[in-house]
Structures are given as C-alpha cells and as structure tokens.
N, C-alpha and C positions, 0 to 999 in steps of 0.2 A: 504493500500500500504506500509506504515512504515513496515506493522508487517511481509510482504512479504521480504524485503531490508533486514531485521534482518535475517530474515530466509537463505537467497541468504548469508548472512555474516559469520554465522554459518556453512550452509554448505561449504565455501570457505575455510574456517580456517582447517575444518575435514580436508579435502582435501589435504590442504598443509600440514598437521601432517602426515596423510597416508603417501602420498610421501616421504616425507621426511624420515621415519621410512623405510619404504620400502626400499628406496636405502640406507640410509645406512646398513640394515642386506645384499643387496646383497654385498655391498664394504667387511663388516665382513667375510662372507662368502667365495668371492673368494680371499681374501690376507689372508685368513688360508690355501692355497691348500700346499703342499709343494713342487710343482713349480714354480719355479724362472724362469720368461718369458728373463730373461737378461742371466743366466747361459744356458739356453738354448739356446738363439740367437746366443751365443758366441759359444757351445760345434759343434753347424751347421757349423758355418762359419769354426771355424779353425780343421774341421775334411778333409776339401779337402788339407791339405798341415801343413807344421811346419811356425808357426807366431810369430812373435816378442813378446817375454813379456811386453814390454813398448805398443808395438800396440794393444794388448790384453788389457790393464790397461785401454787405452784411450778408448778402443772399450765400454767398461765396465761403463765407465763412462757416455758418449754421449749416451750408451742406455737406463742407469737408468734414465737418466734426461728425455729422451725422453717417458718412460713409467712413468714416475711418478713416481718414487721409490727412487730419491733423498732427503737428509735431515733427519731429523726426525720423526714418523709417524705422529706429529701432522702437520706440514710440509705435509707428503704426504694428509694427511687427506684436508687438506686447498688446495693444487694443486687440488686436486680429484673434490671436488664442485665446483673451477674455471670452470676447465675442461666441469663439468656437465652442468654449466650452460650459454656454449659457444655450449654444444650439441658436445663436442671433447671427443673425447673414446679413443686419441692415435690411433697409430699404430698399426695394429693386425700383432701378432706374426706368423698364419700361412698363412697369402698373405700379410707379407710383400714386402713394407712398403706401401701399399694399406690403408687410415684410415678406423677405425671401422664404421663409421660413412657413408662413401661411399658403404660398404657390405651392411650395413643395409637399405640402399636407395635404392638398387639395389634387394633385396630379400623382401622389406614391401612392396612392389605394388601386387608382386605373391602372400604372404599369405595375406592381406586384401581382394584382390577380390577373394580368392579363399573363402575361411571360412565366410569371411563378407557375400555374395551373399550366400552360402550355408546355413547359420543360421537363413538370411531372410526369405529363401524361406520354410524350414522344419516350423518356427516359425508362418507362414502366414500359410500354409496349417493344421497344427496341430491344431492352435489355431482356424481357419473355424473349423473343421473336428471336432474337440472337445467340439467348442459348440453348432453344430447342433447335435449332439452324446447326451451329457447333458440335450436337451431340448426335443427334439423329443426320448425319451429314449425307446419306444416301435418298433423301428425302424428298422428292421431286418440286413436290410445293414450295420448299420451305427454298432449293438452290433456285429457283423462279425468284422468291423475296429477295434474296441474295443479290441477282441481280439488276430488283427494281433497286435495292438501298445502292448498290454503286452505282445504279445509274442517277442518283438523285444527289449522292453525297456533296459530288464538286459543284450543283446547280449553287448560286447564292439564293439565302432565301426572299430578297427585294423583287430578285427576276418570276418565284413560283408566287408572291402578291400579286404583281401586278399583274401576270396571269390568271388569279385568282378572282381579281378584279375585275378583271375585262369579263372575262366569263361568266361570271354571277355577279355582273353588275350591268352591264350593258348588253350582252348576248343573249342573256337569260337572266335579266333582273330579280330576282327571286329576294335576295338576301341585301340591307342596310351595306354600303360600303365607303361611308367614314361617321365619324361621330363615334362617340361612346354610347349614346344613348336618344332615344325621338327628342327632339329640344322643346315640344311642346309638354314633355312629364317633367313634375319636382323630382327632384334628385331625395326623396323617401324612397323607405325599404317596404315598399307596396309591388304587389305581383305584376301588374303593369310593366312597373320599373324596372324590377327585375329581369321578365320577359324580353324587354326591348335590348336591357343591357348581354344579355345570352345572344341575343340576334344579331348587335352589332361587333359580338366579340369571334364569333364563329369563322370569318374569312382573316381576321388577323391570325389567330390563334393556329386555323388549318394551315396559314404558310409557316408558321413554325415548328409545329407536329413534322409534317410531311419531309422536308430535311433533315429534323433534330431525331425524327426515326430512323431515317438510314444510317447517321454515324452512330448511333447506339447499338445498330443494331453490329455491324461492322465491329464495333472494337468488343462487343462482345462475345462474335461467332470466334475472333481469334484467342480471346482470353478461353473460354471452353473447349475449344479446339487443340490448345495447350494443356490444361488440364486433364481429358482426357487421355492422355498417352501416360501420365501418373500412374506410379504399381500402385497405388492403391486403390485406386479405379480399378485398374485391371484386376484386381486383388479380389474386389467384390465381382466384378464382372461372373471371374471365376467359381469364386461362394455361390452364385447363384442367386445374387438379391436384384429384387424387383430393379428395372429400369428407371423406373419413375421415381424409386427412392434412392437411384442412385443419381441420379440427377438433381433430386432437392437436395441433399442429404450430404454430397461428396464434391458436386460438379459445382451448382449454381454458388452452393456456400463460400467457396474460394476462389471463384470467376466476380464476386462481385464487390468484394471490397475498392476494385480500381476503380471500378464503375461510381460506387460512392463518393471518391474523392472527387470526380471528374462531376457527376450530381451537383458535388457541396459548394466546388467551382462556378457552375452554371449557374446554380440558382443565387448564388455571391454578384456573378455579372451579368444578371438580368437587363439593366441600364444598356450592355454592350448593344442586343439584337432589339432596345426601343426606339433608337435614334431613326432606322431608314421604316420599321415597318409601322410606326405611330405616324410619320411623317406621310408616308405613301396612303393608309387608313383615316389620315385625320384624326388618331385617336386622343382624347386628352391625356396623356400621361407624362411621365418624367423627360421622353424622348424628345416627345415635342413641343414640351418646353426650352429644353437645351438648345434647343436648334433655336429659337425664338430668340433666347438670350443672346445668342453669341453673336446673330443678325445686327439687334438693338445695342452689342457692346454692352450691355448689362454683366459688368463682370463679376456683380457679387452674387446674381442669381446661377451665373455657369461655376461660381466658385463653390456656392451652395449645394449645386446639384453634384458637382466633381468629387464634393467632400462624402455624401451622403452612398454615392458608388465608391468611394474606396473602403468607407465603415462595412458596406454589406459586400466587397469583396474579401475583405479582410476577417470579418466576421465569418461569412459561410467554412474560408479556410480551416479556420479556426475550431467553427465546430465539431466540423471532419475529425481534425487530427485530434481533438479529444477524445470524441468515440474508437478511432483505429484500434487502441489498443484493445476495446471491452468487443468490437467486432473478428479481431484479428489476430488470438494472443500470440501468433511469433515474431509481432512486432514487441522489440525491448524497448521498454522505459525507464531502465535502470541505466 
C-alpha cells in the first residue's frame, strides 16, 4: 500500500508540473498576439462619436486593470495565477462584459456531452468489434469490418461531416444540421428539449462514431491478435475451456488496459475533435467558441478555453494512470 501512496504522489507532482507548464506556454503565447484587447475596446467605443481625451485616459486605464494588463509583467504574471486560480478569465473582449468564465459554462455542457458520449460509444463498439475480429480471425464478417475500419481510419472526420451533411441535410433532409437545439424551445430539461437536443446531436456525433470506430477497432484486433499466441491462451485453449471464457477471461482482460489509456487520453482531449466538427454543425460548444475568440483577438477567452483543455487533458491522464495499477497488477508502483 506505501508503495501505491508513493506512486499516487509521483503521479500528482507530474500533474501539477504538466499544468503548470501548460498554462503558462498558453499565457506566453496569447500576450505575444499583437492585439491589444484595451486598444481595441477603446478604438469600438469611441468610433460611434468624438470623446474626451481625459475620458479616453480613464477608459484606458479601468480597462487595463480590469484585463490584467496593469503594472509590470511580473505584476501581470502574479494577477494572471491569482486570477487562475479563483477560475477568473476577466472579461471577454467580444461579449463584453459577459466573464470568460460564464461563456465557458455555458458552451462545456454542449461539447462534453457531445464528444464525451461520442468517444464512449465509437471506443465501446470498436474495442467489442476488435476483439472478436482479433480472436475469431477466420471470420468472414468480422475480416469485411476489418476492412471497412481501414478503409475509414485515414478518412478525416470534417471530410465524413460534411458528407454527413450534405446527405441528411440537403439530399435527404430528414435530420437538424446545425444548432444544438430548435431556437424556438427554452433551454429547460423538458422532453421537447430534450428530443430536439438528441436530433440535432445525431449527424455531429455519427461523424465521430464512424472514424473513432475504425481506429478502435484496428489497435484493438492487433493488441488481441498479440495476445492470442500467449501459452496461456494456448494453455487453456488446450484444457478445453469455453471460447467465450476465454476470450472475456484471458484475451479481452489484457488486450484492454492500452485501450484504457488511449480512452482516458480521448476523452482528456475532447476540445481536440470540437474545433472543425462544432464549427462545420454550428454547434454551440467549447469548439466554436475558440474559433470565435481567436477571430475577435479575444485572448482571454482563447486563454480560458486553452487552460480548461489542458486541466481535462491532464486530468483524464491522470486518472488513467491511477487506476493502471488496480487494473493491471504487473504494473510496479514500488
């Protein structure tokens, strides 16, 4: 148990190093842009009319303070982490004075359930489909699946949206193809609402299934594939025990801990596959806000969002590699 605690202590420290690293290259990165979120709040405001240059001075001032950009950069560097770690992003330059932090509440519930559910379900059915694929390899069905997944693997999944799109949206109208939801319902947890929200998540969702099933399915035929040729496969093979329990029992059980990590990754960088497919669907989520922001130079809302993808990529890691050991004991944590 000590040598598990050391283990749990080790990965906590990575953790906070990651982080830490992480956000500051995004602070590096967006205070190199050469927009000035103040010079531009001010060139908006006094473009409807002529404004005082004393109220110009003060506006100038009240807005630096209020983006962080007063003092000196170690100064702003020191507000910056306060800020971080109160979870305060300021004000975003293109809804102000809306906080960053209320956009991002309001667009992580859309891209979580949308990617999150979409990854599960590609990752569940891939990783089935993969290892009866791997183990039953004489299978005729299953070497057909084989080669829809490589035939789908290298496709990007923007190119099977808009596919997706055109076909069940203009071909054959059938299905909503942008919007999160009808714009004429409240955003209440009424069946309506519901309804509409399942309908217009259905064509994002299938381009992500449909690709995210053929690599699943792939790095799992090879992991079981591998495993299989194990004496102790063979071993029971021999004994004479059921196929099916050798397969849950021997095959899948140690074909899937990679599969986990590679899981705990995905659904860490869910943000990765929101940017092109929320963008192409119209969907409201974290994706298509990003893109918004970096449009408008809004760099506290892209610094916001950047921060929030490296906590849940960092996170997802993380929670991996605590379970490995309780999934996997010949991994040492001593």
């Amino acid at each position: 148990m000590s040598g598990y605690v050391a283990y749990v202590g080790r990965r906590l420290a990575q953790f906070v190093l990651v982080v830490f690293i992480g956000v500051n290259l995004a602070y590096v990165i967006t205070h190199a842009t050469p927009i000035d979120p103040v010079e531009q709040s001010i060139s908006a405001v006094t473009s409807f009319g002529n404004t005082a240059p004393d109220a110009i001075e003060q506006m100038r001032t009240s807005l630096r303070e209020l983006y962080g950009l007063g003092g000196s950069p170690a100064q702003q560097y020191l507000a910056f982490w306060k800020r971080i770690l109160r979870a305060d992003f300021g004000p975003s330059l293109s809804a102000f004075p809306t906080p960053v932090s209320t956009l991002i509440g309001r667009a992580l519930p859309w891209t979580a359930g949308l990617l999150a559910i979409s990854t599960i379900i590609a990752w569940g059915l891939g990783s089935l489909l993969g290892g009866l694929a791997g183990y039953y390899q004489k299978n005729r069905g299953l070497k057909l699946m084989g080669l829809v997944a490589m035939g789908l693997h290298p496709i990007p999944y923007y190119i099977v949206a808009l596919v997706l799109l055109i076909g069940f949206g203009f071909l054959w109208p059938v299905l909503p193809i942008t919007g999160g939801s009808a714009m004429n319902l409240p955003q209440t947890l009424t069946f309506d609402f519901v309804v509409s929200v399942l309908q217009h998540a259905i064509l994002p969702a299938l381009s992500l299934i449909l690709i995210g099933v053929g690599s699943w399915f792939l790095g799992m035929r090879a992991l079981v594939s591998n495993v299989v040729t194990e004496d102790y496969v063979l071993y029971a093979e021999l004994a004479g025990v059921r196929s099916g329990r050798i397969l849950s029992s021997y095959v899948m059980r140690n074909a899937l801990p990679p599969q986990l990590t590679g899981l705990a990754i995905s659904l860490g960088g869910i943000f990765n596959g929101a940017v092109i497919t929320e963008k192409v669907f119209g969907y409201p989520g974290v994706g298509s806000l990003l893109v918004d922001a970096v449009y408008a130079g809004d760099y506290g809302l892209v610094l916001g969002v950047t921060t929030v993808s490296i906590l849940g990529v960092s996170t997802g890691v993380l929670v991996i590699d605590l379970l490995y050991p309780l999934l996997d004991p010949r991994v040492r944590v001593n």
